[in-house]
N, C-alpha and C positions, 0 to 999 in steps of 0.2 A: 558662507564660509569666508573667512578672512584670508584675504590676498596672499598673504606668505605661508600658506598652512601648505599648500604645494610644493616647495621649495623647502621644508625643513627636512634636514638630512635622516634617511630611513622611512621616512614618511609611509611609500606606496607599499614595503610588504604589509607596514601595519592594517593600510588602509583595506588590502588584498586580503588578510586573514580575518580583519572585522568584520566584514563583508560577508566574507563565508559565514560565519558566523550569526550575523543577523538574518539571512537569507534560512538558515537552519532552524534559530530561532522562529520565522514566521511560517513554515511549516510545524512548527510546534505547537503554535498557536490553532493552526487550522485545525490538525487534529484533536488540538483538545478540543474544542469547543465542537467536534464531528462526535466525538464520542461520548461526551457531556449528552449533546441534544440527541444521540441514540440513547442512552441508557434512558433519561427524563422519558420520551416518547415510549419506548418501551414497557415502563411501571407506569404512564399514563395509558395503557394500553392493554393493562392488567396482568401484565408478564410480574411471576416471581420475583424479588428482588434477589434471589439467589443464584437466578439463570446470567444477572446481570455483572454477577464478578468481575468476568472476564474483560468486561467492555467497560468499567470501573476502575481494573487496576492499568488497562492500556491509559484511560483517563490520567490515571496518578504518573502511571510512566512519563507522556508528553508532560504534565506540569512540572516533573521532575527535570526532563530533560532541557525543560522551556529556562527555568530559572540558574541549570548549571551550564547552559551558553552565556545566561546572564551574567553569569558569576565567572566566567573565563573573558566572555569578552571586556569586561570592567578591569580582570587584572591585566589584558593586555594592553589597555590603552594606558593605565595606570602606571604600569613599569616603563614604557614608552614617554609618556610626561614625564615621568622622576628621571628617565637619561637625558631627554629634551632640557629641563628646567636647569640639570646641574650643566649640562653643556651650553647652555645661553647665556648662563652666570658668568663662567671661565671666560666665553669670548668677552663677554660687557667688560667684564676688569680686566683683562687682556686688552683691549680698546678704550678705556680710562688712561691707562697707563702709557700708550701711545699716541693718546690727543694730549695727556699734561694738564697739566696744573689750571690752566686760560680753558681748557673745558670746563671742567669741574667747578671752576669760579662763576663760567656763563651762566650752564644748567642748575647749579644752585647742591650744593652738596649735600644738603637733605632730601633734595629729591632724588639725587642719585644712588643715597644709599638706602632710602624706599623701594625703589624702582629694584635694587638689587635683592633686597631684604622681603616684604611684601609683594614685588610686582612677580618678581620667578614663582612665589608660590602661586598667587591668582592665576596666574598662565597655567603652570600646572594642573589647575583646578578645570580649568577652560576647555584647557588639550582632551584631560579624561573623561568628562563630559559629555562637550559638542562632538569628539568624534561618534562616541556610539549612538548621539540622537541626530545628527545628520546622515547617516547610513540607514537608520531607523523609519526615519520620514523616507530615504529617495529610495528604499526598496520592502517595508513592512505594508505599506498599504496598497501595493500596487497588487502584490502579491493575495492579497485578501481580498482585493474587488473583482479582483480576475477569480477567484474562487464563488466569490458573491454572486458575479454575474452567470455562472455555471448553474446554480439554486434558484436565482430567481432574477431576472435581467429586469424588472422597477426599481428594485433595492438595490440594486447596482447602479444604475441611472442615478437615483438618489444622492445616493453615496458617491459618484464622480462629480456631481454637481456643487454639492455644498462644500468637499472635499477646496475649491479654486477659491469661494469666498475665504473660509477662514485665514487660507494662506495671504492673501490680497489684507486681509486685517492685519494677521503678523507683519507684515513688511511695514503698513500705515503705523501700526505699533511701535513697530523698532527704529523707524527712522526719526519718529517723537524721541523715543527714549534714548538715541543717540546721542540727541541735543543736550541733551539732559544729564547723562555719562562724560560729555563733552566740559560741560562745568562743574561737574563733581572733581574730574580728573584734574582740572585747573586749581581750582581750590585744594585738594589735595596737597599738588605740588608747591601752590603758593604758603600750608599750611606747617609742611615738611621743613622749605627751607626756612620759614620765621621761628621754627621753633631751634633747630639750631641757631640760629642768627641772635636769639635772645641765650640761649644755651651761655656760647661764647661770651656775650657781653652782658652777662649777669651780676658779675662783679663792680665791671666799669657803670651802670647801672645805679647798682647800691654806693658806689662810691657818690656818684652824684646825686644822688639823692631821689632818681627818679623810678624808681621798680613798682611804686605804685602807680604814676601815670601809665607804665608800661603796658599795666594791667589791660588799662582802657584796647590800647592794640592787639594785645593777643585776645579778648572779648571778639573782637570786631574779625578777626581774622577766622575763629573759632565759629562764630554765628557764620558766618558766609559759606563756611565748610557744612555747617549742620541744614542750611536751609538745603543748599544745593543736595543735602546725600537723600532728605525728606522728599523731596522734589522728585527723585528720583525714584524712591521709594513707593510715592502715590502712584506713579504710572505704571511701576510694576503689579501692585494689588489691581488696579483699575484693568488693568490688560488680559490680567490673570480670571479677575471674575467675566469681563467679556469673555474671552475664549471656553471657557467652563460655559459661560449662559447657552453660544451659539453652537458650541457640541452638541448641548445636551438639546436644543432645538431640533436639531439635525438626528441624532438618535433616536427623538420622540417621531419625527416624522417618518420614520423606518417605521418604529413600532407600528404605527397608527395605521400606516397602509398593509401592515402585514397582519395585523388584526382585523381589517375590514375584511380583507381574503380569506382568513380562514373562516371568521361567521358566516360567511357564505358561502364555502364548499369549496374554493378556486383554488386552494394550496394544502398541501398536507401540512400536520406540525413539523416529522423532521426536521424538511428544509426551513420554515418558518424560524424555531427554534436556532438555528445551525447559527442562519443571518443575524436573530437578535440580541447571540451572545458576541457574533463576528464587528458588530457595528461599533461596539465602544473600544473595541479593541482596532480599528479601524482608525479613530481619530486619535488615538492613545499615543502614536508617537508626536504627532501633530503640537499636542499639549505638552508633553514633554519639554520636546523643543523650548514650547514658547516660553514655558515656566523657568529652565535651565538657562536660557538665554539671557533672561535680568541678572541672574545668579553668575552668569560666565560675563558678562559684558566688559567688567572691570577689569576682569584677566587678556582680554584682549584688546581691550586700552593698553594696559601695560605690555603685551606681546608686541603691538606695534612699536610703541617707545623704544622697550627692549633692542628690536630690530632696526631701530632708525639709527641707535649709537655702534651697531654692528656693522651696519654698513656705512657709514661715515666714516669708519677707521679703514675697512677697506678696500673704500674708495680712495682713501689717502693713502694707503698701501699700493693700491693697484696703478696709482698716481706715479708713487716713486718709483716702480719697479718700469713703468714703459720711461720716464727720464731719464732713467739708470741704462734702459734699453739706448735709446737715442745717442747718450753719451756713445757706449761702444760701437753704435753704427757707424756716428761722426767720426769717431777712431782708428774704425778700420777692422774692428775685432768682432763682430759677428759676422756670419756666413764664412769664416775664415776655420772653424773649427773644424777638425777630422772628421766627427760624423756626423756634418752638414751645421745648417742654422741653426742657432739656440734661442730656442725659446724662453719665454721669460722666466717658468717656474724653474728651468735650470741654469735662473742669474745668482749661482750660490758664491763663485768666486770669482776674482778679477783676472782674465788673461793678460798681460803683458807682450806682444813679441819681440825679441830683440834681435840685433844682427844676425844670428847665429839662425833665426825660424826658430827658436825653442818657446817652449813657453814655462814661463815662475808663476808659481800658482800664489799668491801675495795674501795670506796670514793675520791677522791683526792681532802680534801680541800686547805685553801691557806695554802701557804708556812711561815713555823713559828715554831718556838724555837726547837721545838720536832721534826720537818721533818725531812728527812735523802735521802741521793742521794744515790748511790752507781752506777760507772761502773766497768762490769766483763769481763775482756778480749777481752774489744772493737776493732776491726778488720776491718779498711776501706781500701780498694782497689777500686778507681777510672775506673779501667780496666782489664779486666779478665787479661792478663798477663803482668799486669803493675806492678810495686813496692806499698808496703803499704806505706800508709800515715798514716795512725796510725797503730800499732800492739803491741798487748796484752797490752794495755792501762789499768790499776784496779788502782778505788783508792773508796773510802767512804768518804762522809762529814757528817755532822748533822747540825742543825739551820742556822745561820743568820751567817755573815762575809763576810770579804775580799779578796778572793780567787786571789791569784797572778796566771795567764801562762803564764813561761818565756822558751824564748829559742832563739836561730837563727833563721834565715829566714829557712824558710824548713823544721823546727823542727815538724811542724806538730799542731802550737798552733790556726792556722783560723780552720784546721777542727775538731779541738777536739769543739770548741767553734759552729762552726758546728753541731757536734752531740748532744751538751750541747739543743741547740737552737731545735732540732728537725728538722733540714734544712739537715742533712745528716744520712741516716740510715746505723747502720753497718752491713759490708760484715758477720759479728759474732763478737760472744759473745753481753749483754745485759744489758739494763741501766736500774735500777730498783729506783723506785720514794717509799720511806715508805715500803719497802721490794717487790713492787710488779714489777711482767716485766711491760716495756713501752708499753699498747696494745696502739691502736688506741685512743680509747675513751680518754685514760689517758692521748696520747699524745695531744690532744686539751682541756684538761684542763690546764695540763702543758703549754701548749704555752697563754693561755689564762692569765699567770700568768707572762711570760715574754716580759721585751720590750730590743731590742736590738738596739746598739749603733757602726754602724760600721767604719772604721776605713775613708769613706766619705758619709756622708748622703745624702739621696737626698732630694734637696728643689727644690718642684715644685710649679709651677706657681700659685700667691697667696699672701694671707696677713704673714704675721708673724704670726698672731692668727692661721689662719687657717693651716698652716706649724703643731704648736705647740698642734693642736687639733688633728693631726693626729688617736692617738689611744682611742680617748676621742670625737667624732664629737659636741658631745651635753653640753660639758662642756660651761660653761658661760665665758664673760668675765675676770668677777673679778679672777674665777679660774684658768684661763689661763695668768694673773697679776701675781700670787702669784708663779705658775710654772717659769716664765719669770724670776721675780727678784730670786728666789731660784735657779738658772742657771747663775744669773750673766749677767742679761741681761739689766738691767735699766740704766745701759752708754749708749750704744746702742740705746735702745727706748727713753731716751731723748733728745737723737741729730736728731729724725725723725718726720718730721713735720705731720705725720700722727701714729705714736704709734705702736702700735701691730697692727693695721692695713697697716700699709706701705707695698706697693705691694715690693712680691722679688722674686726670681728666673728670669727666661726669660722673658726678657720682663719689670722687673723690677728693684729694687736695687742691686746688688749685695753683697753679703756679704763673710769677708774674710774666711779663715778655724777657726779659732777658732768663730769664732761667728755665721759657721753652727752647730760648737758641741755644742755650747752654746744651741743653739735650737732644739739640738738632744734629748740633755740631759732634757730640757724643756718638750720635748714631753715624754720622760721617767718617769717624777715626775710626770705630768698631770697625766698619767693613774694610780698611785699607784699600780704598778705591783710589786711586792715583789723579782722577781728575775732579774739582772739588766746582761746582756751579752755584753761586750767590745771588740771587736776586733782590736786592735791596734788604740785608740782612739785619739792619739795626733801622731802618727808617721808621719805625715807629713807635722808638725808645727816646726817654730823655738823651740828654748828652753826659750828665752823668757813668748810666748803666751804660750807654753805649761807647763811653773811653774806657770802662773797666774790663766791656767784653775785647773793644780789637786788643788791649793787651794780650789777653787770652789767646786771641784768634792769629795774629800774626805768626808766633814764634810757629803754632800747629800748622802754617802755608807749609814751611819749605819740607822739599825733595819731592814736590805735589807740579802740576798746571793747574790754579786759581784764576777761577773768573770771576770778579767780583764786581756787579753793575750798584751802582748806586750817584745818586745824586750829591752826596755830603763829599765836598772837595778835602778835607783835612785827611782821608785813605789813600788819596793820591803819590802822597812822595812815600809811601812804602809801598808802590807797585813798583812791577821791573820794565814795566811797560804800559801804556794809554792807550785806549782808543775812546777818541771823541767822539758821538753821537749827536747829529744835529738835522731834525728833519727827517731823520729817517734812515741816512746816509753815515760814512764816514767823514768826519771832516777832517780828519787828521789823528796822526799816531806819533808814538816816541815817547823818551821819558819825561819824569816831571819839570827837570832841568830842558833840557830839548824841547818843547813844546813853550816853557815860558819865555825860551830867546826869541821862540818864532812869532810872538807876539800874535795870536789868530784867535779861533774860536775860546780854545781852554786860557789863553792869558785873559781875555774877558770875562771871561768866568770869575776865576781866580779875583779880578778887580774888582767885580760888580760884587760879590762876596764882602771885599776886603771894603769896600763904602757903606756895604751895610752895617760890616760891625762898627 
């Protein structure tokens, strides 16, 4: 049984009514094969075949009965997976979306969207499966040997004996075939994201001329995928025909002894008969299992995975919520409440006390004139004994502007924009939104207030409207016109013979890099989100396309908070504001004029720039 099967929400009534169920089932079994080998016995015994109706249709009833548990217990586990599977889904992209953009780059965004696409169904297939042959095995054959040994106690003997080898084979089995699942699942993933990765850079590709060496890499990539799924494939047939060989060894030595007894007088047929229908129904879950097992293993690859991104968000969930805690202990504001301590799940808003003992329940509207940001001592470390990426970060803003992050590569300006986004929590200290800490609650209003702009967007398969709708589903047309040409986009849409509708992504047109920002920045104005996150927006555009977008992009900052990190120093004196990034740290703030009198970090900058051209 896979470690998390315990723990998925609903789990035990399903487990409680399968149960029932299988347990019903294996009295079905008994009785059929009870009344099967009375009727046989009986016409071997020269009774009528007419006297034998009655014990005939009881026969049909238990088969009847046998295959309509079957048929109930299957769609119980069935409708059980199908709520599991969509509910696993929702959390995984609910937990994408709160790790950001730096997951989704790690893990590789083909496999992420395998893992979401394929992997929910294999789990599903897993879920339906393994539970009713894991119930099957710990309760169908116990119940049958206990019947067996009531008939005849050597065939029972028998039968509990061979019963431990088989299992002792399954396990040698499976933990081969593990290894084996182990580097299919690898390849997989390694296979998922090369094909997007070639996807995206198909173009750039044929431009150079190289989509046929390409070739050579996705061969290589593609053979690694087929050995390993073959590989994996032999062990299952190999597995499959041992446990079929060693059953039906096991079977025959039932027979064998139960035939030497009746040729010599020591057992009647009934029971004889009873045992030798009961014995392949005996290892019948046993094979089950094993066979089901190759067939579910891939689904529980992916279940694990599944659950490993689910619990990484909430453990960075349950991270921020005791920080969030500490802050108001150190403050003075827990154990202060009317009706006692507050617990974390009821960290929904910020108490304040003021002179007065009252308490202001503090709101996060939108973002505007009066707002005020502040981070204190922000501290990300990627890795317990890795280096910071940012340390002792502080700085405060108020209202509306154009917030410059400059620095080198490395400086540390994606993960501050990072923390800015709520896509990265910090190791310590804390980011207060109108003086209040970041709880939970705040932080999904906050994000409800930003749209981000990364340094390559993704456009998936789809119209250009629908691309631009992104954060807006329900926007109309015309609105999505007005977003379009406010982006800079009506060159573009009037060289395409279908408009904002022209299919684009895979599959469809392609578009260069500055005319995904175009429609980055589209779907940014479409939602009227007041706070605007840049991560290096033009760093991998000429300088051409990239002077004709900031025209574009400036006049759309105001009445906004822009944060816009990048390395190219000429963005600079149209911010309203700097912050230097050097190390990790702040080095310094202020505007483009104020920072070059101070002659520090950014005035070096600035020079070592101005000698290179």
């Amino acid at each position: 049984m896979g470690r998390g099967l315990m723990k998925l929400p609903g789990i035990r009534p399903v487990l409680a009514l399968a149960s029932a169920l299988v347990l019903l089932q294996a009295m079905t079994i008994i009785m059929q094969a009870k009344w099967l080998a009375q009727a046989i016995t009986a016409l071997f015994e020269g009774a009528a075949v007419s006297s034998q109706y009655p014990v005939l249709l009881l026969f049909l009833a238990a088969f009847a009965a046998r295959y309509a548990l079957s048929f109930w217990l299957q769609l119980v586990t069935t409708r059980y997976a199908e709520r599991t599977g969509t509910d696993l889904r929702k959390q995984m992209t609910e937990q994408w979306f709160r790790l950001g953009p730096r997951y989704a780059k790690t893990e590789g965004t083909g496999h992420l969207v395998t893992l979401a696409r394929e992997g929910i169904s294999q789990y599903k297939t897993y879920l339906e499966l393994f539970i009713p042959r894991m119930l099957g095995m710990g309760f169908t054959p116990v119940i049958i040997l206990l019947y067996v040994f009531k008939l005849d106690t050597m065939s029972g003997v028998i039968l509990m004996l061979t019963l431990p080898i088989l299992i002792v084979f399954m396990i040698l089995i499976g933990l081969a075939t593990q290894r084996k699942i182990d580097g299919q699942f690898k390849s997989h993933k390694a296979l998922a994201n090369h094909f997007v990765d070639t996807l995206r850079g198909l173009e750039t590709l044929k431009t150079l001329g190289q989509s046929k060496t390409h070739e050579g890499s996705i061969m290589r990539v593609s053979q690694r995928y087929r050995k390993a799924t073959m590989s994996t494939l032999r062990m299952a047939f190999l597995s499959s025909f041992a446990l079929d060989f060693f059953t039906m060894l096991s079977v025959a030595s039932v027979a064998v002894g139960l035939g030497l007894r009746l040729t010599e007088g020591h057992m009647s047929l009934f029971p004889a008969l009873t045992v030798l229908i009961l014995a392949p129904e005996y290892f019948l879950p046993v094979r089950m299992l094993g066979a089901d097992y190759h067939a579910t293993l891939d689904g529980k690859e992916a279940g694990e995975a599944i659950n490993q991104v689910i619990g990484r968000g909430k453990a960075a969930e349950q991270r921020q919520t005791e920080a969030y805690a500490s802050e108001l202990d150190q403050a003075g504001v827990l154990g202060e409440h009317e009706n006692g301590p507050v617990s974390s799940s009821q960290l929904r808003v910020v108490f304040n006390r003021d002179k007065h003992g009252m308490h202001n329940v503090a709101t996060a509207s939108s973002w505007g004139e009066h707002s005020r940001l502040a981070l204190k001592d922000i501290q990300v470390q990627h890795e317990a004994e890795g280096t910071y990426s940012l340390q002792d970060v502080s700085f405060q803003l108020k209202g509306i502007g154009k917030i410059g992050i400059i620095g080198a590569s490395g400086a540390g300006k994606s993960t501050l924009i990072d923390v800015l986004a709520g896509f990265q929590l910090p190791t310590a200290g804390q980011m207060q939104v109108n003086g209040q800490p970041m709880s939970l609650e705040l932080l999904k209003a906050w994000r409800s207030q930003t749209a981000a702009i990364p340094q390559h967007p993704y456009i998936f398969s789809g119209s250009i409207a629908d691309n631009i709708r992104f954060y807006m589903p329900e926007a109309s047309d015309v609105e999505v016109a007005q977003a379009a040409q406010a982006a800079g986009l009506t060159k573009l849409l009037s060289s395409l013979a279908n408009g904002l509708h022209e299919p684009i992504g895979a599959g469809g047109r392609q578009l260069s890099g500055g005319q995904e920002q175009r429609v980055a920045l589209a779907r940014a104005l479409l939602s009227e989100r007041s706070v605007l996150l840049l991560d290096e927006p033009t760093a991998h555009l000429d300088v051409e396309t990239e002077y004709e977008l900031k025209q574009t992009m400036l006049p759309l900052f105001e009445g906004k908070l822009v944060f816009l990190a990048t390395h190219r120093l000429h963005w600079m004196p149209h911010m309203d504001h700097i912050i230097v990034m050097d190390g990790g740290t702040v080095a310094e703030t202020g505007t483009h004029q104020e920072l070059l009198a101070r002659k520090g970090v950014y005035y070096h900058m600035v020079e070592a720039q101005m000698e290179a051209i």
